[in-house]
FIRO-357990 format. One line per field, with one value per residue (C-alpha): residue number from 1; residue in one letter; chain; x, y, z. Coordinates in steps of 0.1 Angstrom, whole numbers, plus 5000, padded with zeros to 4 digits. Each point is the difference from the previous one (the first is absolute). Last residue first. Layout:
BEGIN
titi NUM, ...
zapa A, ...
bafi A, ...
px X, ...
py Y, ...
pz Z, ...
! end
This chain:
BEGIN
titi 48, 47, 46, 45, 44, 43, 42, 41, 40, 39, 38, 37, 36, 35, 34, 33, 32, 31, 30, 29, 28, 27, 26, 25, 24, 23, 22, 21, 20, 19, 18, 17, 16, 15, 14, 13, 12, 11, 10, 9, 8, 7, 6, 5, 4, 3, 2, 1
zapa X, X, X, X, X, X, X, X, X, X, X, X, X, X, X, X, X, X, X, X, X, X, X, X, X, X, X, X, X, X, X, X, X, X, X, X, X, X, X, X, X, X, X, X, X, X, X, X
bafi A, A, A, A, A, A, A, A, A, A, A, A, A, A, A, A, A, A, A, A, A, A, A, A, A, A, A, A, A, A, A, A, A, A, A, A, A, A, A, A, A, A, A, A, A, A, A, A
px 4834, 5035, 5004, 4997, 5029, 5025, 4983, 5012, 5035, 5006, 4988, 5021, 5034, 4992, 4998, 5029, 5021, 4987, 5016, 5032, 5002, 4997, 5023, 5025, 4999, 4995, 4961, 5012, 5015, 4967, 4976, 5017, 4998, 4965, 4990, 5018, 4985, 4965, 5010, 5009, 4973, 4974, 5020, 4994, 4965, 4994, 5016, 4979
py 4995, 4992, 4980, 5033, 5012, 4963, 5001, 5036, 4994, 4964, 5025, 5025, 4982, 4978, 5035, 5009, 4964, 5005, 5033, 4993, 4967, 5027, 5023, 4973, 4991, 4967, 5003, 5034, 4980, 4978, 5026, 5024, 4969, 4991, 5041, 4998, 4970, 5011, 5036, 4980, 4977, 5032, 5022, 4964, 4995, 5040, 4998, 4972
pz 5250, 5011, 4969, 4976, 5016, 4997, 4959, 4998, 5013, 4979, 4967, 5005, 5008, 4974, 4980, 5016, 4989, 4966, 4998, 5009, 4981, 4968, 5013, 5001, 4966, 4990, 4987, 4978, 4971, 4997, 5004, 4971, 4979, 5007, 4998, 4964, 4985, 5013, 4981, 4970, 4995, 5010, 4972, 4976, 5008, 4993, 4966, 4990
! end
């Protein structure tokens, strides 16, 4: 029971920490590179 409960928590924790860090500017940051990323590698794999 105890372990339900830590796992409860933690999940409860990681959605809250997700949730305040979704508006920050770092976060839009780093979706945008890995956009970035992943329109670049599908433009190189194209060419071959």
């Amino acid at each position: 029971m105890a372990l339900h409960k830590f796992r409860t928590d933690t999940a409860v924790a990681a959605h809250e920490a997700e949730a305040a860090q979704a508006g920050s500017p770092a976060y839009w940051i780093c979706l945008a590179l890995l956009l970035a990323t992943v329109a670049l590698a599908a433009r190189i794999a194209s060419f071959w």
